[in-house]
SELOTI-490710 format. One record per residue (C-alpha): residue number from 1; residue in three letters; x, y negated, z negated. Coordinates in nm, 3 decimals. Each point is the difference from the previous one (the first is absolute). Last residue first. Example, Ala and Ser with C-alpha at 12.3 -4.5 7.8 and 13.67 -1.06 7.14 Angstrom:
% SELOTI-490710
 seq type       x       y       z
   2  Ser   1.367   0.106  -0.714
   1  Ala  -0.137   0.344  -0.066
This chain:
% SELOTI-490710
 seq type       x       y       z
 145  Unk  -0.679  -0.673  -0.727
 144  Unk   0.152  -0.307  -0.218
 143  Unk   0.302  -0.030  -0.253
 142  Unk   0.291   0.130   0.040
 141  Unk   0.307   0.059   0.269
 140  Unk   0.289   0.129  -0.018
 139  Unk   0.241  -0.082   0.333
 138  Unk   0.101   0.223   0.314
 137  Unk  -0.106  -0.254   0.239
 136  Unk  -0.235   0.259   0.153
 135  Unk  -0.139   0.033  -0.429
 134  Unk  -0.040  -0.401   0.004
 133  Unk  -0.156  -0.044   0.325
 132  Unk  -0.253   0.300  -0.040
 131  Unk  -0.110  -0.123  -0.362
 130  Unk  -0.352  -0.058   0.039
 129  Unk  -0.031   0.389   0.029
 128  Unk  -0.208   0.251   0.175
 127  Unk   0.206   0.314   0.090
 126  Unk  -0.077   0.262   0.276
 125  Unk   0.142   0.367   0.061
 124  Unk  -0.021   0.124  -0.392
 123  Unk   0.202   0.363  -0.026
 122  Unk   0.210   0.004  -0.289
 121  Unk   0.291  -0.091   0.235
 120  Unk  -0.204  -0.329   0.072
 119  Unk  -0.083  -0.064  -0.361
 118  Unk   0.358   0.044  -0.064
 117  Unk   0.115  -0.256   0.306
 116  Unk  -0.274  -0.263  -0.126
 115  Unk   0.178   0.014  -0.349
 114  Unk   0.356  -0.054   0.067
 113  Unk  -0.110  -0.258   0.249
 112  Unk  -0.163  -0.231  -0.287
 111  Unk  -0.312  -0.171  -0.178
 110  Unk  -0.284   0.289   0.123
 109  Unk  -0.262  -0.053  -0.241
 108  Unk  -0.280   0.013   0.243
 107  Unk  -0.073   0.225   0.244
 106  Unk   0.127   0.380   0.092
 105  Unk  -0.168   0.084   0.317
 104  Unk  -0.048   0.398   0.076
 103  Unk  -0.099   0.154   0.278
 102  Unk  -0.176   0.328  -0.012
 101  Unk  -0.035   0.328   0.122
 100  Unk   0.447   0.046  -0.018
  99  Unk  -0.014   0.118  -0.347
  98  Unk  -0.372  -0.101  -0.139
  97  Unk   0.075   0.108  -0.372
  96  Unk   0.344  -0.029  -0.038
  95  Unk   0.038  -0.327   0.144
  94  Unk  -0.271  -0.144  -0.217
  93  Unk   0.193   0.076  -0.331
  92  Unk   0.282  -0.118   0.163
  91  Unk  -0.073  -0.320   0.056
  90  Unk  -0.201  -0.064  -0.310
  89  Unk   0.368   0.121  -0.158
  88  Unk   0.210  -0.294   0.202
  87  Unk  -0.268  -0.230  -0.106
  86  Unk  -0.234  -0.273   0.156
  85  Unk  -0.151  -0.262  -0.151
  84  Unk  -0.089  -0.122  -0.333
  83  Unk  -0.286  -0.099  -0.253
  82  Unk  -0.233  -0.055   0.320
  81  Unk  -0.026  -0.271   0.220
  80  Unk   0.285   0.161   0.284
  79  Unk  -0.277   0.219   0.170
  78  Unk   0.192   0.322  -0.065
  77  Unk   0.143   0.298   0.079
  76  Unk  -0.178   0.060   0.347
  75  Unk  -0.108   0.325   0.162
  74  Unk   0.075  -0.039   0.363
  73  Unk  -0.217   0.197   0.335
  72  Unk  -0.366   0.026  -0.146
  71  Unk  -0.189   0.319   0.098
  70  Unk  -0.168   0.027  -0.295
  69  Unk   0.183   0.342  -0.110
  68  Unk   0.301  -0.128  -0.045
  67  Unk  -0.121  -0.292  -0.187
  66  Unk  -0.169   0.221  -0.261
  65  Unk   0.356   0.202  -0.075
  64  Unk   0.146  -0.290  -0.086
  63  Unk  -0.265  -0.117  -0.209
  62  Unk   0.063   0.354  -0.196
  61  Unk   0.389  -0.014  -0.050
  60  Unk  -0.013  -0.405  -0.096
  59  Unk  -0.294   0.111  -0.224
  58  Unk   0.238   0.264  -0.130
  57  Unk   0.277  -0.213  -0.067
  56  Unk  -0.228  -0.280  -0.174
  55  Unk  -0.149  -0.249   0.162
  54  Unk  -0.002  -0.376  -0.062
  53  Unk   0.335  -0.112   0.108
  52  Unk  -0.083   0.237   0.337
  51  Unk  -0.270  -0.262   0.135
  50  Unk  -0.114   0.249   0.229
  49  Unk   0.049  -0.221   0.409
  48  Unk  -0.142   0.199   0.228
  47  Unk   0.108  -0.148   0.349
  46  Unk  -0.195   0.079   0.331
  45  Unk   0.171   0.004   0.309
  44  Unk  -0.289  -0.082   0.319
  43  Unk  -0.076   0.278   0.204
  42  Unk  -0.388  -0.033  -0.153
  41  Unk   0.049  -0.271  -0.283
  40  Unk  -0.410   0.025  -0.105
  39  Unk   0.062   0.370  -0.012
  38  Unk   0.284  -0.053  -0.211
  37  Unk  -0.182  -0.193  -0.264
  36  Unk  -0.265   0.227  -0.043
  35  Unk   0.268   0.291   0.008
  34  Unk   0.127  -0.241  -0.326
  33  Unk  -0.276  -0.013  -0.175
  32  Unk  -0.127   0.365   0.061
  31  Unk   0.335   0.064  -0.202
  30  Unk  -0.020  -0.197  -0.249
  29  Unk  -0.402   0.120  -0.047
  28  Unk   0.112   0.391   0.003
  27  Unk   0.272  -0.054  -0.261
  26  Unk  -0.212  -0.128  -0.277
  25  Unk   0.253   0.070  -0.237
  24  Unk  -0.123  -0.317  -0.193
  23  Unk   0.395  -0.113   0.002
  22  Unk  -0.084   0.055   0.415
  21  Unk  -0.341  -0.191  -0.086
  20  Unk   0.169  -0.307  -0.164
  19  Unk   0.259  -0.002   0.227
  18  Unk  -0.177  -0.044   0.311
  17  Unk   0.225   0.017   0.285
  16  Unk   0.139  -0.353   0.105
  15  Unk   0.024  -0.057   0.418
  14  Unk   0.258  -0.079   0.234
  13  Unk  -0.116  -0.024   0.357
  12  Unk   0.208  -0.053   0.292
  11  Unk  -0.005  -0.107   0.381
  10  Unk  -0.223  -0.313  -0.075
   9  Unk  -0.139  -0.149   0.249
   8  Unk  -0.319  -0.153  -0.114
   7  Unk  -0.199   0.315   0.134
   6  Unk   0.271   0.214  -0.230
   5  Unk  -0.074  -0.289  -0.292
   4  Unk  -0.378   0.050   0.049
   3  Unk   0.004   0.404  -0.009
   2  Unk   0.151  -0.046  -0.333
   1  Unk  -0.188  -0.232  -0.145
């Protein structure tokens, strides 16, 4: 799919790890799924998107450390269909793991400026909301991505 999208014209690829096998521990699949991925993208950016609601501290720790090594240019907070989206400690947890080896985008969840500028200090580069209007506008938002 990948390699179809980047023929299509697509100068991005965000993809989903597999949770079930990184909660599995079955590190060396995750990762071999994602350099599959990337090799399909060639130059292209490749996003990882980890589904950080569902991991614990040390999952967030270990995937982080998987999508360094793939080769991939952004780990990714969330994919916005999960039981929340981004957070200010997600953020960091990644951060401190892949320093400067990584980019990180903080998506979902994001209702306000307050909160983009934190994630951004904390060390996330890119932000996915629904809510851009409302948080340049300087207003709360809810509901949605």
């Amino acid at each position: 799919e990948a390699a179809e999208a980047i023929k299509a014209g697509a100068d991005e690829i965000d993809m989903v790890i597999n949770i079930g096998k990184l909660k599995d521990k079955d590190y060396d699949y995750v990762l071999k799924d994602i350099m599959v991925v990337k090799h399909a993208c060639g130059d292209h950016v490749l996003k990882v998107i980890v589904e950080t609601a569902l991991l614990t501290k040390e999952e967030i720790e270990k995937v982080t450390e998987i999508v360094m090594q793939s080769g991939a240019e952004f780990i990714k907070t969330s994919t916005g269909f999960s039981t929340r989206g981004a957070s200010l400690e997600d953020v960091k947890i990644m951060k401190s793991v892949c320093g400067d080896k990584l980019l990180i985008k903080a998506a979902g969840g994001i209702s306000n400026k307050d909160d983009m500028i934190k994630m951004h200090v904390a060390g996330a580069t890119r932000f996915g909301t629904s809510r851009s209007v409302a948080i340049v506008e300087g207003k709360e938002s809810h509901g949605g991505y």
